[in-house]
N, CA, C and O atoms as a GROMACS GRO file, in nm:
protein
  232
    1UNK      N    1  -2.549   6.091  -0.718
    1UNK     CA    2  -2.418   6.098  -0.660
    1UNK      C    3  -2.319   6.020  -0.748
    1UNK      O    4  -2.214   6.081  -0.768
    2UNK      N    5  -2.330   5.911  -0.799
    2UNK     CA    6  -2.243   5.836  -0.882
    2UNK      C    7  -2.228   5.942  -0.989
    2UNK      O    8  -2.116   5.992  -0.980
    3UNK      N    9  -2.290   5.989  -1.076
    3UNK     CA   10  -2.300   6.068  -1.202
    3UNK      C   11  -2.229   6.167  -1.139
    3UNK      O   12  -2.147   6.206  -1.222
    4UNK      N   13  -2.213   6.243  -1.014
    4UNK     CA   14  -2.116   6.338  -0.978
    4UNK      C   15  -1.974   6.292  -1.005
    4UNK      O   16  -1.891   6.346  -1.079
    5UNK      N   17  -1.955   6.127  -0.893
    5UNK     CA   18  -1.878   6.083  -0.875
    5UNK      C   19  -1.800   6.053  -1.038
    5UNK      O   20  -1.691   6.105  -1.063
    6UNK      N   21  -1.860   5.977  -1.125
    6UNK     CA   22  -1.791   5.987  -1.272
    6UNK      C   23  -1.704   6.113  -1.286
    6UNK      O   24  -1.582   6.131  -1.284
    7UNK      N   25  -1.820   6.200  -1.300
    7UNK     CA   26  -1.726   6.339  -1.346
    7UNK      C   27  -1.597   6.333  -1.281
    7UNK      O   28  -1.502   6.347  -1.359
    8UNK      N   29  -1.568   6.316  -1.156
    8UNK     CA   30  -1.469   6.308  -1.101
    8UNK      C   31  -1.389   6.176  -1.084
    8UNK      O   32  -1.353   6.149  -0.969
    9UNK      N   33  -1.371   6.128  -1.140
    9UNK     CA   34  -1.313   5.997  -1.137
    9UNK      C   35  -1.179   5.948  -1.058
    9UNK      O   36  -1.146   5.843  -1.003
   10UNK      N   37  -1.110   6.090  -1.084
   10UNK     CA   38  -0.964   6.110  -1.079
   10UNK      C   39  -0.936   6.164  -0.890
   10UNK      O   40  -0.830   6.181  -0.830
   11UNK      N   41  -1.063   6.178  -0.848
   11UNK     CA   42  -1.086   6.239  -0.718
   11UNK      C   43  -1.109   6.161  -0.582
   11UNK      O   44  -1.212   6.096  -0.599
   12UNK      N   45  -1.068   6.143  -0.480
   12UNK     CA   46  -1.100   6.061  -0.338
   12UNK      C   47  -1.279   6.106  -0.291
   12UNK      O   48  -1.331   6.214  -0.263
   13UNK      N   49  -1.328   5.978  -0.299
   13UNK     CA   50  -1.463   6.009  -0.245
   13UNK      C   51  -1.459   6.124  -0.125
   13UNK      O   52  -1.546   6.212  -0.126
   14UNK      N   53  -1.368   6.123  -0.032
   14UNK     CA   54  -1.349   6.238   0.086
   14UNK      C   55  -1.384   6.347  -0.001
   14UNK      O   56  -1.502   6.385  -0.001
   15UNK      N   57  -1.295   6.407  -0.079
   15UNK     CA   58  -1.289   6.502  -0.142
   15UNK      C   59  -1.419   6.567  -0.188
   15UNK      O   60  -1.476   6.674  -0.166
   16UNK      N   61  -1.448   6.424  -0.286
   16UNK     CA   62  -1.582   6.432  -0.379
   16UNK      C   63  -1.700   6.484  -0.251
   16UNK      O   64  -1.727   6.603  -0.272
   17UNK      N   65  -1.766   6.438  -0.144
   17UNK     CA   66  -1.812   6.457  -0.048
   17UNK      C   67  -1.831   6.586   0.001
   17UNK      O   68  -1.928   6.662   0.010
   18UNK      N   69  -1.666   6.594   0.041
   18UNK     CA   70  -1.698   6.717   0.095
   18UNK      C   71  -1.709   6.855   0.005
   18UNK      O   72  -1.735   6.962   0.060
   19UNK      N   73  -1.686   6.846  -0.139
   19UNK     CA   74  -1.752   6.915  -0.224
   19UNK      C   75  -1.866   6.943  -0.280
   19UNK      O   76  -1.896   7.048  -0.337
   20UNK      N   77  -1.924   6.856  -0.265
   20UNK     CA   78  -2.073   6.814  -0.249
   20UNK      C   79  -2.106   6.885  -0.156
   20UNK      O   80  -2.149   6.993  -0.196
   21UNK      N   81  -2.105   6.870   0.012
   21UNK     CA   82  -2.154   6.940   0.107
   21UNK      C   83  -2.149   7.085   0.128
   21UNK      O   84  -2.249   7.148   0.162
   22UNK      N   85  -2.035   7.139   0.108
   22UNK     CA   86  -1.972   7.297   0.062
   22UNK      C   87  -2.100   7.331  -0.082
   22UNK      O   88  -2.185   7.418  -0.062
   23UNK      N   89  -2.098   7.287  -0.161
   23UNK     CA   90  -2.219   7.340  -0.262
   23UNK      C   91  -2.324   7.339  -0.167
   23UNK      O   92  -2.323   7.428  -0.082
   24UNK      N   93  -2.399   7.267  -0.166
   24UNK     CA   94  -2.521   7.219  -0.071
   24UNK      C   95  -2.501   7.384   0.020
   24UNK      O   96  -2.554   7.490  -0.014
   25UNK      N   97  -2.449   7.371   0.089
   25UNK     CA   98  -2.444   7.498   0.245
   25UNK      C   99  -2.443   7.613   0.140
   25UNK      O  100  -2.530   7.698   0.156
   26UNK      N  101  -2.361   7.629   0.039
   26UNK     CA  102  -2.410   7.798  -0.040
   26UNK      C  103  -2.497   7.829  -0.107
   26UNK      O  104  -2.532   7.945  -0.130
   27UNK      N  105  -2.574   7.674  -0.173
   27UNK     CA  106  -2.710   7.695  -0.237
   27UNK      C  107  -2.810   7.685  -0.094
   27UNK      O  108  -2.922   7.729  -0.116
   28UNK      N  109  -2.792   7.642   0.028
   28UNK     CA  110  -2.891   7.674   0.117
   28UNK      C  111  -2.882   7.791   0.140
   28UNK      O  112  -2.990   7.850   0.143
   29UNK      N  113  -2.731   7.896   0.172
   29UNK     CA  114  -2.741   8.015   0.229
   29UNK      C  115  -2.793   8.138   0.086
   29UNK      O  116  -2.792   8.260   0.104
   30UNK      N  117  -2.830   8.078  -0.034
   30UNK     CA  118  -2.879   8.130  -0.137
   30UNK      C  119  -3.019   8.162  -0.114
   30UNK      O  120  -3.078   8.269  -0.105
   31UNK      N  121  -3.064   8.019  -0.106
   31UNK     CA  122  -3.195   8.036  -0.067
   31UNK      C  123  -3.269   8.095   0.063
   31UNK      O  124  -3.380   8.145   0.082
   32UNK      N  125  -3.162   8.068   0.139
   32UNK     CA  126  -3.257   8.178   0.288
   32UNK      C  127  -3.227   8.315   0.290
   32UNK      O  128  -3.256   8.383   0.388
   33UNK      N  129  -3.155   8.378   0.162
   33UNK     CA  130  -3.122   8.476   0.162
   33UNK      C  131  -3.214   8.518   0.077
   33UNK      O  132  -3.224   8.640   0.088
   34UNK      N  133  -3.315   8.460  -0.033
   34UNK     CA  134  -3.437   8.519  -0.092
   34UNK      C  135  -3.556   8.476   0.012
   34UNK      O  136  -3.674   8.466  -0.018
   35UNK      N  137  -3.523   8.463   0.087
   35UNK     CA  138  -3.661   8.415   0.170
   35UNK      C  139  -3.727   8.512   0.221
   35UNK      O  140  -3.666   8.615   0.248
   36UNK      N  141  -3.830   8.505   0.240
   36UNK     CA  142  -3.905   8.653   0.316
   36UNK      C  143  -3.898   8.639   0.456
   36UNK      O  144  -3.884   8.525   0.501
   37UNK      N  145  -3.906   8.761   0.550
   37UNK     CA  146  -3.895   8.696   0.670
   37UNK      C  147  -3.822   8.664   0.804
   37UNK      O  148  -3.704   8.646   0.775
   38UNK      N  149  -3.842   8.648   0.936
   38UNK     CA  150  -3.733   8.579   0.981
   38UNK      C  151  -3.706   8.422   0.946
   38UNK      O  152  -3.766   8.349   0.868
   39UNK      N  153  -3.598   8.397   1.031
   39UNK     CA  154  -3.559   8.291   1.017
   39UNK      C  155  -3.575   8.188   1.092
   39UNK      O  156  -3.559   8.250   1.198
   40UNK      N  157  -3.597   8.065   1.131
   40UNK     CA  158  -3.596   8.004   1.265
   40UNK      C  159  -3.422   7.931   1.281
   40UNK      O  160  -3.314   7.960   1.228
   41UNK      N  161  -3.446   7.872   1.337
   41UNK     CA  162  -3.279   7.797   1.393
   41UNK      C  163  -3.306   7.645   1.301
   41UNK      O  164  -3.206   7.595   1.250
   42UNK      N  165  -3.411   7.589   1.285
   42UNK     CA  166  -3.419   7.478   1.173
   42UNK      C  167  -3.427   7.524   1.051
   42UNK      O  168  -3.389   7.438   0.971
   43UNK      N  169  -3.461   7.628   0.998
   43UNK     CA  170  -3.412   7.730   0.891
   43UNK      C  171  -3.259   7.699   0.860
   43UNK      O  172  -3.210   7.639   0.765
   44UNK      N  173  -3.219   7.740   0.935
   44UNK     CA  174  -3.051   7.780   0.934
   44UNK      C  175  -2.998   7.652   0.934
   44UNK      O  176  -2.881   7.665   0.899
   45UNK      N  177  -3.024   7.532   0.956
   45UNK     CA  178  -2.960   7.409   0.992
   45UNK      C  179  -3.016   7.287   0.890
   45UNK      O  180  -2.949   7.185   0.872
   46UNK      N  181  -3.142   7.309   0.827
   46UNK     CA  182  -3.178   7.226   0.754
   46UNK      C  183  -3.126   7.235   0.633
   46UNK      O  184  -3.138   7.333   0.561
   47UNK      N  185  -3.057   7.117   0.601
   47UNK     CA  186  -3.060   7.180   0.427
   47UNK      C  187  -3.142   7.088   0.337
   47UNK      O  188  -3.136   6.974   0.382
   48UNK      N  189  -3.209   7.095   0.237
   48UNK     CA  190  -3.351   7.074   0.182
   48UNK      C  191  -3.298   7.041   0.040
   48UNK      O  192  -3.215   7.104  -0.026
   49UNK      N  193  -3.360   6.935   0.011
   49UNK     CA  194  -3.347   6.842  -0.124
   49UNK      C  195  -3.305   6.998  -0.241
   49UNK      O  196  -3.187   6.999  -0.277
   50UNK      N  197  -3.367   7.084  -0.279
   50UNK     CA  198  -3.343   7.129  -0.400
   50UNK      C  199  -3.207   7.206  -0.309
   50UNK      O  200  -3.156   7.292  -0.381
   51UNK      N  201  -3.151   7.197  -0.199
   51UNK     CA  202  -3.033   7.272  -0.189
   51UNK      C  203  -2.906   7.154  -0.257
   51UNK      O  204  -2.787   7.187  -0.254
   52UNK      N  205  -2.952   7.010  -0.318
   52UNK     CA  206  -2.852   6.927  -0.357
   52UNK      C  207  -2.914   6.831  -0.450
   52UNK      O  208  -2.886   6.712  -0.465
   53UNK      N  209  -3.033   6.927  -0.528
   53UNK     CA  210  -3.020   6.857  -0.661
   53UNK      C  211  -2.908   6.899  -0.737
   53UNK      O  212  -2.831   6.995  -0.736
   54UNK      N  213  -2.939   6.728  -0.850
   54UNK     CA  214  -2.812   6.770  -0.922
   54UNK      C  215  -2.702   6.643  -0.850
   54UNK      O  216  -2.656   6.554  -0.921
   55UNK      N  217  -2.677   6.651  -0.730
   55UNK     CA  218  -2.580   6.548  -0.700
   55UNK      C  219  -2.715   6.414  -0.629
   55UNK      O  220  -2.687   6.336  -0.537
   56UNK      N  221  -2.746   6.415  -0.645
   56UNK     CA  222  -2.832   6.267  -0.589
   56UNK      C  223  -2.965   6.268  -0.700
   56UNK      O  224  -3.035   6.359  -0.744
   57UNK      N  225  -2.963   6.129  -0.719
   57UNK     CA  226  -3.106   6.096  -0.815
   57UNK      C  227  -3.228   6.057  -0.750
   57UNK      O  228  -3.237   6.022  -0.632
   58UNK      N  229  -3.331   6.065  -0.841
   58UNK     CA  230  -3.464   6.021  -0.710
   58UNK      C  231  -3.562   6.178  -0.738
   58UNK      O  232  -3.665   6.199  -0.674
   0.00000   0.00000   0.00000
């Protein structure tokens, strides 16, 4: 998240955040869209570490 945050330096953590979260929700709706299958309702609501690599280390 800091290494995001650099890139953006010039930006309000709000901002930074909620840009962060908006990625996150379209790389989740990416991935349940190759998924095989139905879906469950924790499906749809979880969002899962590789939906926000890239912004957090670890």
């Amino acid at each position: 998240m800091e290494r995001e945050h650099k890139r953006h330096e010039h930006s309000g953590n709000a901002r930074l955040v909620r840009n962060m979260i908006e990625r996150s929700i379209r790389r989740q709706a990416v991935r349940l869209l190759e998924q095989k299958g139905d879906l469950s309702r924790e499906d749809l609501i979880l969002i899962k570490k590789e939906d926000i690599e890239g912004f957090i280390e670890g």
